[in-house]
Each structure stands twice: as structure tokens, then as C-alpha cells.
C-alpha positions as CSV (number, residue, x, y, z in Angstrom):
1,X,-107.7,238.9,-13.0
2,X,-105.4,238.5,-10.0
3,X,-107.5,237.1,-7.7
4,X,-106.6,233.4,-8.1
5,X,-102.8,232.5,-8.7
6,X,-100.7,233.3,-11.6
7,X,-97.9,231.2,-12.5
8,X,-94.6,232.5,-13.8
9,X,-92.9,231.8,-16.7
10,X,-89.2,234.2,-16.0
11,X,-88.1,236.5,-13.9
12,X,-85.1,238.7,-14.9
13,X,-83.2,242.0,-13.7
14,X,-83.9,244.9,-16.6
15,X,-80.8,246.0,-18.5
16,X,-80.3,249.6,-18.7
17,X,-81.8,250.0,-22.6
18,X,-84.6,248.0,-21.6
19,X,-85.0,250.1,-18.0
20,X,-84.9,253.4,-20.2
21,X,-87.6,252.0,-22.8
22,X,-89.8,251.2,-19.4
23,X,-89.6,254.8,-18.5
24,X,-90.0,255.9,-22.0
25,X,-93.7,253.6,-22.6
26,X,-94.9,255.2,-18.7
27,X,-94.2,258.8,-19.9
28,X,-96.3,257.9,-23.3
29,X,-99.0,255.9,-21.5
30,X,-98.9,258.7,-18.5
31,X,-98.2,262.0,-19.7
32,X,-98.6,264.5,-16.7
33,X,-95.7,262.5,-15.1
34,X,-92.3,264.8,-14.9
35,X,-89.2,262.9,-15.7
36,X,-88.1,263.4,-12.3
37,X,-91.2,262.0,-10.9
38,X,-91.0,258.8,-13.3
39,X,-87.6,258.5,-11.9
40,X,-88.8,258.6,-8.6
41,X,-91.1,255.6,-9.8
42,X,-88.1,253.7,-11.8
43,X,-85.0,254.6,-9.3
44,X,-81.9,254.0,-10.8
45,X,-80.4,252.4,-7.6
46,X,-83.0,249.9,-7.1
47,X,-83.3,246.6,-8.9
48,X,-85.8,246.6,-11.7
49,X,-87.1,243.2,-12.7
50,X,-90.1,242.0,-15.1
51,X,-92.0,239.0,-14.8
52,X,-93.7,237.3,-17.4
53,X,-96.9,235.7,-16.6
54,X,-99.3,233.6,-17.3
55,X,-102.7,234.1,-15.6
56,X,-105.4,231.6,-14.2
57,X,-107.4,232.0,-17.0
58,X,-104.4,231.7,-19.4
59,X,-103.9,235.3,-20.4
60,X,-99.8,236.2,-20.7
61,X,-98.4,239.6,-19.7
62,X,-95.8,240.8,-18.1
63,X,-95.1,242.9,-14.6
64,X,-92.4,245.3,-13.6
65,X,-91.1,245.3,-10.1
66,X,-89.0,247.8,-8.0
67,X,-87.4,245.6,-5.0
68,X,-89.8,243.3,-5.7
69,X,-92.8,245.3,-5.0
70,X,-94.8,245.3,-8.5
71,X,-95.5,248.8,-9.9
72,X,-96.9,248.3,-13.4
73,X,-97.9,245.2,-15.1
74,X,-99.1,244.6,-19.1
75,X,-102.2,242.1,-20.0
76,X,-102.4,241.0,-23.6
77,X,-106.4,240.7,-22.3
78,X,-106.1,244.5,-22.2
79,X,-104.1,245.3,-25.4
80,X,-100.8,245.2,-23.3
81,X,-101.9,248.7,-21.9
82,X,-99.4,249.5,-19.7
83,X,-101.8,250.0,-16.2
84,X,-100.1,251.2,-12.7
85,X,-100.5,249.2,-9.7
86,X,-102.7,250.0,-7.0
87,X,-98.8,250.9,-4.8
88,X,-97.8,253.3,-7.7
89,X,-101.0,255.1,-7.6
90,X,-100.4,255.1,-3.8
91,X,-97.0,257.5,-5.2
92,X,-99.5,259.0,-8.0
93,X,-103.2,258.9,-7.4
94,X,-104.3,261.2,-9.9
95,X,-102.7,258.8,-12.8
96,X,-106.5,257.5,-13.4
97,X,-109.6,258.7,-13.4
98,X,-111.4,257.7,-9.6
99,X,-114.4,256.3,-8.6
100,X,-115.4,256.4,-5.1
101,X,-117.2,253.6,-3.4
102,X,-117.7,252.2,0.3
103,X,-115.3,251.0,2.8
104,X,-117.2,247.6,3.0
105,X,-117.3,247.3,-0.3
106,X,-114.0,247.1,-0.5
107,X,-113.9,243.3,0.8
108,X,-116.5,242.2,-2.0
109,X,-114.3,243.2,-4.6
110,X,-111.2,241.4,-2.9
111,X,-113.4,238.3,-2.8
112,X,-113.9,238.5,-6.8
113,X,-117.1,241.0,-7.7
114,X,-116.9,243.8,-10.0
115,X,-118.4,247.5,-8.8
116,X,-121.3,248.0,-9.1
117,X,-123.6,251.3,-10.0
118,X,-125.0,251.4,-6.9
119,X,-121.7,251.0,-5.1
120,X,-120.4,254.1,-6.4
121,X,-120.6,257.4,-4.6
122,X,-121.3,260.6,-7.3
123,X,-121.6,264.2,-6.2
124,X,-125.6,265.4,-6.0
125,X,-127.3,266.1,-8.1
126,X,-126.6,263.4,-10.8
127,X,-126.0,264.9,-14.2
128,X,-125.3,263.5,-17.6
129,X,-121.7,264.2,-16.8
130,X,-121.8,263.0,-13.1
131,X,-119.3,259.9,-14.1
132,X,-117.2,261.7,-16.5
133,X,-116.7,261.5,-20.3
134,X,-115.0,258.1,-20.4
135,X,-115.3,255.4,-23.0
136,X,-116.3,252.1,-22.1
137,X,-112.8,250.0,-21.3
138,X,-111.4,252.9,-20.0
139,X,-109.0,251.9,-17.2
140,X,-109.9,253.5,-13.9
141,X,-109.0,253.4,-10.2
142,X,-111.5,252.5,-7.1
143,X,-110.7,255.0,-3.7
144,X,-112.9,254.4,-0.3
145,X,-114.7,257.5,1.5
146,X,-112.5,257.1,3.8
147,X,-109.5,257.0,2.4
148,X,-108.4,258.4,-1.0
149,X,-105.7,256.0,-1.2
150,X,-106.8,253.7,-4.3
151,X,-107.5,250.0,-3.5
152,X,-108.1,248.7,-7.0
153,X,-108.2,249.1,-10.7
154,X,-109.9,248.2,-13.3
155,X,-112.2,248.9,-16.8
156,X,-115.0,250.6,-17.2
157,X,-118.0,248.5,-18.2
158,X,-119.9,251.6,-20.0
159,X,-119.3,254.8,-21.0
160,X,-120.3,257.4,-18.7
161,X,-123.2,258.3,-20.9
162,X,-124.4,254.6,-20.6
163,X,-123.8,254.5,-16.8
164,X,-125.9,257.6,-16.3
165,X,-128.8,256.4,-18.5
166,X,-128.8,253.3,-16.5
167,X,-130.5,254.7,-13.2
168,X,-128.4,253.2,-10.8
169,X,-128.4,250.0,-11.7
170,X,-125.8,247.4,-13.8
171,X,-121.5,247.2,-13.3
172,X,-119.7,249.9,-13.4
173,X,-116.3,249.2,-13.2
174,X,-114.5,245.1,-14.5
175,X,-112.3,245.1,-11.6
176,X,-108.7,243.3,-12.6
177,X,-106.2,244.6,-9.9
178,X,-107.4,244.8,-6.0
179,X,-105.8,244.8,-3.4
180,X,-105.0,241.6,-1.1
181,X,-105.0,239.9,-4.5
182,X,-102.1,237.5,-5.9
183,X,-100.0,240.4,-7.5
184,X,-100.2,242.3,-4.0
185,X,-98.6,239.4,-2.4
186,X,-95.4,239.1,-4.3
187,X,-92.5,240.1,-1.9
188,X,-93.9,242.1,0.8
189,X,-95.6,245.0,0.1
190,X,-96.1,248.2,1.9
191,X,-98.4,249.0,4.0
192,X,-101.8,251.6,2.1
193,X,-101.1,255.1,3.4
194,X,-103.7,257.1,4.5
195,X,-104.5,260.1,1.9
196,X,-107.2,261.3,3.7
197,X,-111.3,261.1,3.7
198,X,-113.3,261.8,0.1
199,X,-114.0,265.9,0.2
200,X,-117.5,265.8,-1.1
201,X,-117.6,269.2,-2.7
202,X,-114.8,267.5,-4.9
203,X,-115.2,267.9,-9.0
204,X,-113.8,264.4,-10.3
205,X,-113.2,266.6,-13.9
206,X,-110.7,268.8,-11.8
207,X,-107.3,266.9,-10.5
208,X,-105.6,269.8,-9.4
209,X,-108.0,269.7,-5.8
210,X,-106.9,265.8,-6.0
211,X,-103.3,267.0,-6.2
212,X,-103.1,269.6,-3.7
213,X,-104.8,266.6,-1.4
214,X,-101.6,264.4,-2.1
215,X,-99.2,266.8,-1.8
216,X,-100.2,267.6,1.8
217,X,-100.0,263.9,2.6
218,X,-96.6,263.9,0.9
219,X,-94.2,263.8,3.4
220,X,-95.7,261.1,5.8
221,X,-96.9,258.8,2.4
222,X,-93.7,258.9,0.3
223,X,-91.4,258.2,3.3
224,X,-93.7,255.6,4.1
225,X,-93.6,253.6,0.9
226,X,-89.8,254.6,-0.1
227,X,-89.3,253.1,3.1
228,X,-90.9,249.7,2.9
229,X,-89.4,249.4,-0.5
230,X,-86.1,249.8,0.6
231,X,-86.4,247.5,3.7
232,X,-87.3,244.8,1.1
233,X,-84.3,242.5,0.1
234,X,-83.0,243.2,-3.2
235,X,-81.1,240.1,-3.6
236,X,-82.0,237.7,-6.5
237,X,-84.1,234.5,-5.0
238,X,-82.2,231.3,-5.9
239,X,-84.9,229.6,-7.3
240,X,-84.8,231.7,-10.8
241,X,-88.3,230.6,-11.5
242,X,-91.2,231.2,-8.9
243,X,-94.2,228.3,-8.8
244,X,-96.5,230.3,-6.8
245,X,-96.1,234.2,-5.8
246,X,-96.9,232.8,-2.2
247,X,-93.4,230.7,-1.8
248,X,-91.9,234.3,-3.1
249,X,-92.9,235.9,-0.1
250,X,-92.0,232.9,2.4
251,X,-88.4,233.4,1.1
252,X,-87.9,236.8,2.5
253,X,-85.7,236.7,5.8
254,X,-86.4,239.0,8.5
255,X,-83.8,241.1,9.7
256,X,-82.1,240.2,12.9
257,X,-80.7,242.8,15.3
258,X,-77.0,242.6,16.0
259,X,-74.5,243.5,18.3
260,X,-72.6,246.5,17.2
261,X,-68.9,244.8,17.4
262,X,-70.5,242.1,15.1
263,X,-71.9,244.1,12.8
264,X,-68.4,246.6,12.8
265,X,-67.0,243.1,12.3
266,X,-69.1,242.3,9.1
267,X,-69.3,245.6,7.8
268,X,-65.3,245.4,7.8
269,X,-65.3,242.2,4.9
270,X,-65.1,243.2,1.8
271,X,-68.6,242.1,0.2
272,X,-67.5,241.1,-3.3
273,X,-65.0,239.2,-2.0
274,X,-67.0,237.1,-0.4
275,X,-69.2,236.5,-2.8
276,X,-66.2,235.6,-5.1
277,X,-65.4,233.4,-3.0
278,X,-68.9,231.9,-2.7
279,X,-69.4,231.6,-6.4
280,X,-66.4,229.8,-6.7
281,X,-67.0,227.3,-3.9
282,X,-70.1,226.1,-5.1
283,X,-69.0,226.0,-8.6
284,X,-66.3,223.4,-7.4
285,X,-68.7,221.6,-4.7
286,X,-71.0,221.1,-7.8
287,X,-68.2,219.7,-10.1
288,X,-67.3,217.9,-6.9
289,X,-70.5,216.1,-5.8
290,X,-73.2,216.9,-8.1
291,X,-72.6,216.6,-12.1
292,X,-71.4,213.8,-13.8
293,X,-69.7,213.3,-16.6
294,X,-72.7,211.3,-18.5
295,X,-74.6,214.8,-18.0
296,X,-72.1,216.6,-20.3
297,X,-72.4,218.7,-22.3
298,X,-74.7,221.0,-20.5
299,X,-75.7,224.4,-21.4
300,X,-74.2,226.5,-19.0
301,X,-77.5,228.2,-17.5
302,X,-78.7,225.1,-16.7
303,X,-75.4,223.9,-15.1
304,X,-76.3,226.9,-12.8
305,X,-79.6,226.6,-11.8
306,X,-79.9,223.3,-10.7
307,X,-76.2,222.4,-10.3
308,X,-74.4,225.6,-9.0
309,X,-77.5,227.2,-7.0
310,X,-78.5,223.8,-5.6
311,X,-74.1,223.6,-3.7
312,X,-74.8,226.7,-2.2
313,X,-74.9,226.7,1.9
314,X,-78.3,226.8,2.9
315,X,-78.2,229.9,5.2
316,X,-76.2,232.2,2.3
317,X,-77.3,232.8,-1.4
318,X,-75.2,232.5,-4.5
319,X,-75.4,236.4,-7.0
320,X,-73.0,236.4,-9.6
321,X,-73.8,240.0,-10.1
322,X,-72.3,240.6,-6.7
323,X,-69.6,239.5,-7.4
324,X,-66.5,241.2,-9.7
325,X,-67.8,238.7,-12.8
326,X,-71.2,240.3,-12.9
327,X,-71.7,237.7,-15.6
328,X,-71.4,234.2,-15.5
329,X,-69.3,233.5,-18.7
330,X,-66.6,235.9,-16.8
331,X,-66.4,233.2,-14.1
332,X,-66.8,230.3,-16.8
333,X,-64.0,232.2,-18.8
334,X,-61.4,232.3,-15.6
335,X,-61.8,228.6,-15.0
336,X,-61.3,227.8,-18.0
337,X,-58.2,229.6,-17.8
338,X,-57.1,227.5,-14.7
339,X,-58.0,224.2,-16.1
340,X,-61.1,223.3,-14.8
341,X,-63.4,223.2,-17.2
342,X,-63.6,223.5,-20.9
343,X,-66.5,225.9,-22.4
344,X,-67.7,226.2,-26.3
345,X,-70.3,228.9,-27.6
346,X,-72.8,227.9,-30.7
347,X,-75.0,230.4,-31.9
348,X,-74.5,232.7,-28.8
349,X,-75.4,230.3,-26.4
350,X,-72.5,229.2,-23.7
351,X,-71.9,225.0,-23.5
352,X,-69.7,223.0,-20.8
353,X,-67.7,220.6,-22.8
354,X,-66.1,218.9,-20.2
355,X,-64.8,219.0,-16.8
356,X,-61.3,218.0,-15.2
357,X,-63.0,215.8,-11.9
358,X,-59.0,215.2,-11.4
359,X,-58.0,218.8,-10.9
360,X,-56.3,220.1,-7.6
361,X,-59.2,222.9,-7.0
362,X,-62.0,220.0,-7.1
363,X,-60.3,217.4,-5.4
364,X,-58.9,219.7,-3.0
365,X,-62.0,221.0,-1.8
366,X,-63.3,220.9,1.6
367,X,-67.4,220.3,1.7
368,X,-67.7,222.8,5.2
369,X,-71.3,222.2,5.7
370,X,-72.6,218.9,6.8
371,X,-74.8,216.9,4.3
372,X,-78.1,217.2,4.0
373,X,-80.9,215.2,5.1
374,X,-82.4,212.6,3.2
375,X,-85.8,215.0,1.6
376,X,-89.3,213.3,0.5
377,X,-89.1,212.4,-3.1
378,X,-89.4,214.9,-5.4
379,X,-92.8,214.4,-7.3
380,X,-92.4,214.8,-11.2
381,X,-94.6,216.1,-14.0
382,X,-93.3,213.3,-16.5
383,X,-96.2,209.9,-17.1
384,X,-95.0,206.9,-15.7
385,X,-96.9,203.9,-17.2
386,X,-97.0,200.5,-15.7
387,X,-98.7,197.4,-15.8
388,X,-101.1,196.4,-13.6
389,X,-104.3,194.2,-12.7
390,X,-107.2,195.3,-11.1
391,X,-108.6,192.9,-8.2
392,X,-111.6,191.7,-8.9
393,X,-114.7,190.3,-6.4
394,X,-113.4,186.6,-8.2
395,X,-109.5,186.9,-6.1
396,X,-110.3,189.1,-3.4
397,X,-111.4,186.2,-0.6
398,X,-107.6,185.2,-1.7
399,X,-106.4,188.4,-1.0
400,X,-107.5,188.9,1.8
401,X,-107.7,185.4,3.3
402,X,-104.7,183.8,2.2
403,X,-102.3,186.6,1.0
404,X,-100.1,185.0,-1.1
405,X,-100.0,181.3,-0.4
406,X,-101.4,180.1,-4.1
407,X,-99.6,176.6,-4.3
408,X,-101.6,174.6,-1.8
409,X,-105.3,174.9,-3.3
410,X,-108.7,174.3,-1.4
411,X,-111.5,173.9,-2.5
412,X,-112.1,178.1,-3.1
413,X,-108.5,178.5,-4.9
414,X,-109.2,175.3,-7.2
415,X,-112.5,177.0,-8.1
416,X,-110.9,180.3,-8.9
417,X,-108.1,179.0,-11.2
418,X,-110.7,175.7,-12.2
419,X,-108.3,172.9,-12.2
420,X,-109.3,169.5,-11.7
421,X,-110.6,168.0,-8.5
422,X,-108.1,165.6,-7.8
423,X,-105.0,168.4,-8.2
424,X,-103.9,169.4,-4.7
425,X,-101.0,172.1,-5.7
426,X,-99.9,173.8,-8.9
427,X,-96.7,175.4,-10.0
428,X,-95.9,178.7,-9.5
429,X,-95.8,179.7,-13.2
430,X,-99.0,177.7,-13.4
431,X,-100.7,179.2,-10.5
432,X,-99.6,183.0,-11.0
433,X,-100.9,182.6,-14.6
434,X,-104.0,181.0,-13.7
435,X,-104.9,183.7,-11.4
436,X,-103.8,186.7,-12.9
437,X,-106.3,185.9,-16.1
438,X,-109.1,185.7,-13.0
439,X,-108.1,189.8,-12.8
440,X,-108.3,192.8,-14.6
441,X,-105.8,193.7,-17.2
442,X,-105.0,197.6,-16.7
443,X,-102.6,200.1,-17.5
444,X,-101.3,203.1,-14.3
445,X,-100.7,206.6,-15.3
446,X,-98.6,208.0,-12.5
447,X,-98.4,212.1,-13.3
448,X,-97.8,214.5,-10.6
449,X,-97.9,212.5,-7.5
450,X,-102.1,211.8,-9.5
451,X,-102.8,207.9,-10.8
452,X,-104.7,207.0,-13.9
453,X,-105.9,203.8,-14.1
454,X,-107.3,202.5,-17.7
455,X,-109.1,199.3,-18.5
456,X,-107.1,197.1,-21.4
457,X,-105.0,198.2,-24.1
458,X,-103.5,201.6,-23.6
459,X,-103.7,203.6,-26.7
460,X,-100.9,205.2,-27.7
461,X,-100.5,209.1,-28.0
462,X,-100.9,209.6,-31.8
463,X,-99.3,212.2,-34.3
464,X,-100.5,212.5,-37.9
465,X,-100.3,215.2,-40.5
466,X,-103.5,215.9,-42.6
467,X,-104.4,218.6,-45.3
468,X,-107.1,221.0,-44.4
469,X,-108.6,224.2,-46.9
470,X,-106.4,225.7,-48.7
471,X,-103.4,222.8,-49.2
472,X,-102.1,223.9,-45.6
473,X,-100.7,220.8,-43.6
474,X,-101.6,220.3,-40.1
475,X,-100.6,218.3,-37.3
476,X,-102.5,216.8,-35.3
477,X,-102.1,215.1,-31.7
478,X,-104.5,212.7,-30.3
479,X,-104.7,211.2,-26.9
480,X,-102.8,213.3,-24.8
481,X,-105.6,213.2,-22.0
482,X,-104.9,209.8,-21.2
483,X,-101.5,210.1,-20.0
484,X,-102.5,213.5,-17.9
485,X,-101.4,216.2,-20.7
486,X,-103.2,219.0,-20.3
487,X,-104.2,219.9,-24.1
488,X,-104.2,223.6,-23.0
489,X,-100.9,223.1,-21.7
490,X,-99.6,221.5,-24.4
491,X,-100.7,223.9,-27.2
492,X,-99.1,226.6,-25.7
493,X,-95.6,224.8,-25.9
494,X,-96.6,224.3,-29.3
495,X,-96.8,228.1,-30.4
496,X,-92.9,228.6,-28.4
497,X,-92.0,227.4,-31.8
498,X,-94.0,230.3,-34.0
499,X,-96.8,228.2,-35.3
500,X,-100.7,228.5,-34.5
501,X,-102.1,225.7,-32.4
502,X,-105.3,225.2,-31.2
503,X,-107.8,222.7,-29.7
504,X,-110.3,220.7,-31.5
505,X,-112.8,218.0,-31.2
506,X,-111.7,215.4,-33.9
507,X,-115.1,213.2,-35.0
508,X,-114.6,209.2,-33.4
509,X,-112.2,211.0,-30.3
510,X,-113.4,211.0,-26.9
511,X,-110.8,213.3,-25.5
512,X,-110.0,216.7,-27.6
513,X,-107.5,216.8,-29.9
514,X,-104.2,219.5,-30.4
515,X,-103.9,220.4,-34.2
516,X,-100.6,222.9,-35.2
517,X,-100.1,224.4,-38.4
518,X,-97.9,223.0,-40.3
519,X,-95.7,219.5,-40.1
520,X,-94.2,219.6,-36.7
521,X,-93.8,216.0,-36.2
522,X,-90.7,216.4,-34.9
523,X,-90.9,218.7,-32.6
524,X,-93.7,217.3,-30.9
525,X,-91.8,214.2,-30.5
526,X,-89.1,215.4,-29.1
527,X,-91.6,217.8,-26.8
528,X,-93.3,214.4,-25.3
529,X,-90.0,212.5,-25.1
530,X,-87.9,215.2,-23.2
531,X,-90.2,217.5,-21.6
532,X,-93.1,215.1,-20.6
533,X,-91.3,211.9,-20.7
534,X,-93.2,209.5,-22.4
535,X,-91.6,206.0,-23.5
536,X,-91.2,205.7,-27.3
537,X,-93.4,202.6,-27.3
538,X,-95.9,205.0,-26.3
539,X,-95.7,207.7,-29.3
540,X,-97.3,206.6,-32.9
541,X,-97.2,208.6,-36.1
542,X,-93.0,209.2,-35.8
543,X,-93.0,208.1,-39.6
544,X,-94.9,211.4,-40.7
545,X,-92.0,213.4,-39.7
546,X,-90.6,215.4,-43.1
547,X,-88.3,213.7,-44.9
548,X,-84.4,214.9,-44.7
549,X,-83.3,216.6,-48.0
550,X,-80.8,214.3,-50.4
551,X,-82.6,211.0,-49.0
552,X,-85.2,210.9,-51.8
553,X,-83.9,208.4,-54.4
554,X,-82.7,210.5,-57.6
């Protein structure tokens, strides 16, 4: 499940109801945990975040972190079970039922495979009972021989009754958490203790052996992780969405040794000073050099993201809940207060009206750092469509030959564009018509840093509303492929609005089609306009949208 990259969607910092629900759904889902021992799990000093998630094979869920390391995760593949992570049960082995396999086989099941029957090490001699008394999709962990320490998780593919009748043969265990994978690389995880070597004369049915065994290796394993959690920085990443879990772990900074008078030094400012100070210097350095007025109003989180985040110094990072705001409407509020700006709030959500470019704190300010270097162009996700013509085999010895000099004909130009024999030069309007119609009329799709090329007219992306069984209205959207919309994609935006969407095959379409429940004409305008960016010229089917109320004539 993990094994190729997940992309997510948010990541935020629990709030302390929604951190005491957590531990309330891992005492249901995990009864023979103590409170105290969920609390060792869910410390109350360390930053608790979940991620939602979207997986490579488009299954959502959601996974809790501690300092970043990720400690339980929900699929809605699995029912939204709440499942451990392979570093909890490093904490907790005895939270799943274990099978034991090979140390070599561990590799095959980072590569992809599932474990199989034959993989599995079971006490001799093999009884009906030999693999438990488990129900098939019964989430399990995966330990070594040599190491009791589990390395990955997964669902049972038969009950045990089934896995004994099968004689050795068939899968055992759907893996969908191993270690090495995808979730395992977010931040930087610790290290797998050692829990010691299978005891062969184990009973599986009996944990307490299993707990005595972890107990012993106690001291040297729960330092060991406690400590590689805490060594992980628990500041928030400036980037408040993640691409790839990869870039997340590039961002972590090692820690440099320092001198002890320079460290006394640092030690000695007052950290949420500093940070108040911070905040408030990129807030004016983005008023300063980065918004404009014609971007105004903007809501205010996205004033922060890629206006506030995007003035701070690149060797410091900008947390508002470092500072004495904690929130940013605090801040907002205060400069407000001085004049700087001036904030509204609709519906619960927080607006910049306008700013004062004029005032003494913005024009005041002194940029310390020097300006940045000229990047590489940013590459978007919107379609850019152009014109253009294809060269054909009739204009490429021109090309090639003579460049661009069309006025003074030969014999091969005056056979290209067929004018008379006795004409020795054309016009330029003449001559740049004349050989354009020797070429290919196309359209370029530019998405993504990808080009599309298509042959003649370019057909529009089309919207109509139909009725289907029942008198329901639909929606459906045509011809998304040809300007690089994934339809996948594009469905799932779709449902953000409540209603069903799904992917069909409409008769006379070469490309698949997107149909959503109801008339949401509208909203899938506005969805291609602002999100993806296609020109208006490219849209059809606008005049399905429902009609306004009171503009019906009486």
C-alpha cells in the first residue's frame, strides 16, 4: 500500500479535543493498552500531527505522527481501522497477532510481495490451530527469526483454518505497511531495535512469554526510540503541504556542534521574542515586496502560505505558534490595531481587505538579507494552448536551407508556394500566407512542463446536463483528456463539493467522460477556470448552468 509514493493532501498540529479522541479510538481499537502506556505512545509534550493522504492507488486515509515519526495511520481500503505502525509495535509488539518469517524474506516484501505460506515459520508439529484462530482480513504483524522486532503489517489472506488446509501453499499474509516503504521515510525515523531471536518453544496463543521478552529488552529499546524521536525537529516545515514524503525528509537540518560561549549566548535570547519579531518582519517584507494591491482581498491563510512563509530568511523558519500570538488572527488583529492592515471575517473565515503600502512600519523597513537569485521557472499544472503549425516534408528544405529568407524565390520556393514563373519575389503577407497553408494546422497543450500536440480544430472541453433513471440530473464533462486533465483527478475535486462523480465511457467519445450527480455546471466552470486555468473560449456548455431565482419572466 505504501510501497510507491503517497501524495498529501494537509498536514496539521492535533488540537487537544481532537489529541484526546486519538487516544480514546487506540484504547478502543487496542484494549490491553494502560492509559499510561497510551500516553507514553501520544506524549503530551510532543507535537501530534495527522496527515491526510491519498495513496498511489487512490485510496484516502489519514496518519498520526509524533515529531514527525508516524505511529498509526487509517485506510478507508481497510474500513478506517485504526492499524499501528511497524515503530509503535517496536514500543508494543504484542498489539497484533505475529507471524514469523525469514530474515531474507524480509527484502521481498520491501520490494512489493505479499507472505507467503511457505515463508512462514509455525512451531512443529502443524495442527489445525498452528496459525491461530483468526479471521480472514485480520490485521497482523510480520517479525524475523532473528529479531522479534516487527518489520511489517498487514491482513490476513485466509483464516487460519483455511491456511492450515492449504498444505503449505497460497498467501498468507496482504502485506500493506513494511518497512523501508514511503510511510517509513517521512521525517527520519528510528533506527529497528533488536528484541531478540524467535524462542522456538514459543506458543503464538500465549503473549504473556512475548511480553516478558520485551520487557527485558525495555530499557535499551525504549531509550532508543524515545530518543530518536526526540532528536527529530519538531518545528512545523514551511511548506504547509508536502509533494512527496521524500522532500520531507531532505528538509530536516542536522545539528551543528557549538561552542559553549555561543550557545550560553543563544540560550540567553528570549525565544518568543525572536520569533515575534520574525513574524512580524516578514509580515512587513511581504506587504513590502511581495503583494499587490490588485491581489486584494486575500483570504488570510493564503496571504500566509505563499506570501508571509515565502519573506522569511532562508536559513530561519517562520512558527506563529512560537510566538506569543499562537494564532495568526492575534497577529492580524494587532496590526490592524497599528494601521497596517485592514481585516473582515465572513462565515468564520478571516479576509485582508486592504493594506496601507504608505505606512511608516512598511516603508520603514530594512530588507537585511540580500535578494535572491534569479530561480528556473516555476513549471505549472494549468493548460496553456497555442497555435501552431506542424513542418511538413513540403517546407522543410526551406527550413533548413534557407531559414527564413521567403521573399526572394527560386525555383524550389516558387514551387512550394506555386506562383507564377515569371514572379521573382512576393510580399511578406503574401509569402508567410502562402507558406503557412503548405504546413500543418495544430493546436499545443503545454501542462506540466508535458506538450500535447493535436491535428486541426481543437475541441473544446464540454459541459452538459442530461436526465438519467429516475428523473435525476447529471452533469456531464467531456474532453478533459485533451487538455491533460486527469479524469481521475478531476472527479475527485468534484466530490469536495458532496456529490457522487464517477467515470464513464459516453457512446461517440474517444476519451472517458466525468458524469456528477446533479447540475454542477457552475462549479465545474469555475473548477477549470481557476484551478486548471483553461481560457473561456475553451469551455462549452456555460448556458446549462441553473437559472438564478426571480429571472424567470412572471
Amino acid at each position: 500500500m505504501f510501497i510507491k509514493a503517497f501524495k498529501v493532501k494537509s498536514n496539521n498540529q492535533l488540537k487537544g479535543t481532537e489529541r484526546k479522541r486519538l487516544c480514546e479510538e487506540i484504547l478502543a481499537a487496542y484494549p490491553a493498552l494502560t492509559d499510561d502506556e497510551t500516553q507514553s505512545l501520544i506524549p503530551k509534550k510532543e507535537a501530534i500531527s495527522v496527515m491526510k493522504i491519498v495513496t498511489h492507488s487512490g485510496h484516502s486515509g489519514k496518519v498520526y505522527c509524533v515529531a514527525k515519526v508516524p505511529m498509526f495511520f487509517q485506510l478507508e481500503s481497510l474500513h478506517q481501522a485504526l492499524l499501528p505502525t511497524i515503530f509503535t509495535l517496536w514500543h508494543y509488539p504484542n498489539l497484533l497477532r505475529t507471524f514469523t518469517t525469514y530474515a531474507p524474506v524480509v527484502s521481498k516484501l520491501a520490494s512489493g510481495a505479499d507472505l507467503m505460506l511457505p515463508g512462514v515459520i509455525v512451531k512443529e508439529p502443524i495442527t489445525l490451530y498452528s496459525f491461530g484462530k483468526l479471521q480472514k482480513g485480520t490485521p497482523v504483524s510480520i517479525n524475523t527469526d532473528d529479531n522479534q522486532a516487527p518489520v511489517a503489517i498487514g491482513l490476513t489472506a485466509l483464516c487460519s483454518e483455511d491456511m492450515y488446509m492449504s498444505g503449505g501453499h497460497g498467501k498468507c499474509v496482504e502485506i500493506v505497511h513494511v518497512i523501508g516503504d514511503t510511510l517509513c521515510q517521512l521525517g527520519k525515523p528510528p533506527v529497528r531495535p533488536n528484541l531478540g531471536p524467535l524462542n522456538v518453544d514459543t506458543d503464538n496463543d500465549k503473549l504473556e512469554n512475548l511480553n516478558e521478552i520485551a520487557e527485558q529488552n525495555n530499557d535499551n529499546n525504549e531509550e532508543t526510540l524515545i530518543e530518536a524521536i526526540n532528536d527529530l525537529e519538531t518545528n512545523n516545515d514551511r511548506v504547509l503541504e508536502i509533494e512527496s514524503p521524500c522532500e520531507e525528509e531532505n528538509k530536516i537540518e542536522e545539528s551543528v556542534e557549538m561552542p559553549v560561549d555561543q550557545a550560553t549566548e543563544e540560550a540567553a535570547v528570549d525565544p518568543i521574542k525572536e520569533m515575534d519579531s520574525l513574524l512580524e518582519y516578514c509580515f512587513l517584507k511581504a506587504c513590502k515586496t511581495s503583494i499587490k494591491s490588485s491581489d486584494l482581498p486575500i483570504l488570510t491563510s493564503n496571504f500566509f502560505k505563499n506570501h508571509l512563509i515565502a519573506a522569511c530568511p532562508s536559513d530561519k523558519n517562520v512558527d506563529i505558534k512560537k510566538s506569543r500570538y499562537k494564532k495568526l488572527s492575534l497577529f492580524l488583529a494587532e496590526m490592524k490595531a497599528k494601521g497596517v492592515v485592514n481585516t473582515s471575517v465572513t462565515k468564520g473565515v478571516e479576509s485582508i481587505l486592504s493594506i496601507k503600502f504608505d505606512h511608516p512600519l512598511i516603508k520603514g523597513l530594512v530588507i537585511a538579507e540580500e535578494p535572491t537569485p534569479i530561480q528556473e521557472p516555476i513549471i505549472s499544472n494549468a493548460a496553456v494552448v497555442s497555435e501552431c503549425y506542424k513542418v511538413t516534408a513540403d517546407v522543410l528544405p526551406v527550413l533548413s536551407k534557407f531559414g527564413y529568407e521567403i521573399l526572394k524565390l527560386n525555383p524550389q520556393l516558387a514551387g512550394i508556394m506555386k506562383t507564377k514563373a515569371n514572379v521573382e519575389t512576393v510580399s511578406i503577407e503574401d509569402g508567410i500566407n502562402k507558406f503557412i497553408g503548405r504546413m500543418t494546422h495544430m493546436h499545443e497543450v503545454t501542462l506540466a512542463g508535458n506538450k500535447l500536440l493535436h491535428t486541426g480544430k481543437l475541441e473544446p472541453i464540454d459541459m452538459r446536463v442530461t436526465v438519467r433513471s429516475g428523473g435525476k440530473k447529471v452533469t456531464l464533462v467531456n474532453n478533459l483528456e485533451t487538455f491533460g486533465i486527469n479524469a481521475k483527478e478531476f472527479s475527485k475535486e468534484c466530490q469536495s463539493i458532496g456529490a457522487s462523480a464517477t467515470i464513464t465511457d459516453e457512446p461517440g467519445k474517444k476519451t472517458p467522460s466525468v458524469l456528477v450527480q446533479g447540475n454542477q455546471i457552475l462549479y465545474i466552470y469555475k473548477l477549470l477556470t481557476e484551478k486548471y486555468q483553461i481560457k473561456k473560449n475553451y469551455i462549452r456548455g456555460l448556458e446549462f448552468a441553473p437559472k438564478k431565482q426571480g429571472s424567470h419572466k412572471k
